[in-house]
C-alpha positions as CSV (number, residue, x, y, z in Angstrom):
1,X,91.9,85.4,162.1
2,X,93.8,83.3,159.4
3,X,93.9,83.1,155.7
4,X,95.0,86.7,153.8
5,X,94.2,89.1,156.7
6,X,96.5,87.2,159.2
7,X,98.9,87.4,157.0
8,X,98.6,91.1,156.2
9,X,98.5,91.7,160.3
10,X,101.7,89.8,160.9
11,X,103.3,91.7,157.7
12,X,102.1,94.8,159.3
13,X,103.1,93.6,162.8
14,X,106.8,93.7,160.9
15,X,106.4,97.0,160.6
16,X,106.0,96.3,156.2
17,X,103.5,97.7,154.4
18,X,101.0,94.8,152.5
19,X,99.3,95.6,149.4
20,X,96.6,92.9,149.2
21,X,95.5,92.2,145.8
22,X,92.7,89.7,146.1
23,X,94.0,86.5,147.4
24,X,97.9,87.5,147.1
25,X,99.7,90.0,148.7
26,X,102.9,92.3,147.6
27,X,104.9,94.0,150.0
28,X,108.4,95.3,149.8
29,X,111.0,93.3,151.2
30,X,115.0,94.1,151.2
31,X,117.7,92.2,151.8
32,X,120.0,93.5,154.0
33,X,121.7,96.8,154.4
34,X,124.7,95.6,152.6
35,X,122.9,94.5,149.5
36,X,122.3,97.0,146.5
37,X,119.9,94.5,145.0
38,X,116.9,95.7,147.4
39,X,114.4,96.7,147.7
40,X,112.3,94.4,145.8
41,X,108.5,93.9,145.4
42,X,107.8,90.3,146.3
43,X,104.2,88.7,146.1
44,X,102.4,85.7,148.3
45,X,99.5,83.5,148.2
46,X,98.6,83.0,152.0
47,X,95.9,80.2,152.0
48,X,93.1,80.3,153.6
49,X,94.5,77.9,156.8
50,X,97.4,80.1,157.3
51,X,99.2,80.8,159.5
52,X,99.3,77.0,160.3
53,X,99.8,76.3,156.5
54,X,102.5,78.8,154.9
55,X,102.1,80.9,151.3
56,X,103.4,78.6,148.2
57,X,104.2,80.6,145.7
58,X,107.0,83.5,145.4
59,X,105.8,86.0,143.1
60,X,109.2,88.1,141.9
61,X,108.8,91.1,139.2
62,X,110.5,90.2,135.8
63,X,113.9,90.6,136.0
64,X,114.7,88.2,138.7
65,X,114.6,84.7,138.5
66,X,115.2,81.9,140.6
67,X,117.6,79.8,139.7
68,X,117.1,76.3,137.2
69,X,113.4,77.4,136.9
70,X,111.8,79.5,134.6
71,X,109.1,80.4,136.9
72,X,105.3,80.6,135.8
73,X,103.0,83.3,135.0
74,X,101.7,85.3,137.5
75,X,98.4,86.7,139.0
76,X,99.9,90.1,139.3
77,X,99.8,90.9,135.8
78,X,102.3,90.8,132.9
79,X,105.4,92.2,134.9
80,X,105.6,89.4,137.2
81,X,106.3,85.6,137.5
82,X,105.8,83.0,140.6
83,X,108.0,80.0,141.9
84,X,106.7,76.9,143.6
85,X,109.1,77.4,147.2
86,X,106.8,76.5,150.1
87,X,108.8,77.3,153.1
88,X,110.7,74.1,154.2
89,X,110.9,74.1,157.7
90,X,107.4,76.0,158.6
91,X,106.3,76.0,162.4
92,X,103.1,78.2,161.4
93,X,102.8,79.4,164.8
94,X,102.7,83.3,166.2
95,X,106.0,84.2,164.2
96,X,104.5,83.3,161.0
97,X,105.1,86.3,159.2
98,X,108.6,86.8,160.4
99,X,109.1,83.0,159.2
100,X,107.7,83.8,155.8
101,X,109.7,87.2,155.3
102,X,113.2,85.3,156.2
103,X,112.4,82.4,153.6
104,X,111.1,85.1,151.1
105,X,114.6,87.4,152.1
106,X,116.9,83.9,151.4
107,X,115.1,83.6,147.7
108,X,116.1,87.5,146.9
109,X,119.3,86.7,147.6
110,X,119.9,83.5,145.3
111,X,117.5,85.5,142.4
112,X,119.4,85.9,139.2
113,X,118.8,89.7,138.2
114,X,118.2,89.3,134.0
């Protein structure tokens, strides 16, 4: 299995609930328990050679931004935006999901709230 149903198994693995909206997939993430900024809906594009290739884009709902970057329309419709952060270190092996959540968790908590 790879491309979006691996990485809806490994979300689901995580015990998170995916949403898989064609090729990208929303599931809520928070950031810790000490953060009243969670939870947040955050989007993915897993291609079709992940796991060993990680999701691209970071799809945020308007009114969070990442910072120095205005972001770019999104697929998800009008209420959201994306951001180019590939995962920097990826491994792309069985804790692929868990790799991807913890890079998506580290954006939410540099996001701007506007």
């Amino acid at each position: 299995m790879n491309g979006v149903a691996a990485f809806v198994a490994g979300l689901r693995e995580l015990g998170l609930e995916p949403e898989q909206r064609g090729g990208l997939v929303v599931v809520i993430l928070d950031v810790g328990p000490a953060s009243a900024r969670g939870p947040h809906r955050v989007g993915a594009d897993p291609p079709n050679d992940y796991p060993r290739v990680p999701p691209h884009w970071l799809h945020l709902q308007r009114g969070l931004v990442l910072a120095e970057d205005p972001g770019r329309a999104s697929e998800l419709g009008d209420d959201w935006w994306r951001w180019s952060r590939p995962h920097p270190k990826w491994k792309g092996n069985d804790n692929a999901a868990r790799q991807w959540v913890a890079h998506a968790r580290s954006l939410l908590l540099v996001a701007q709230v506007v």
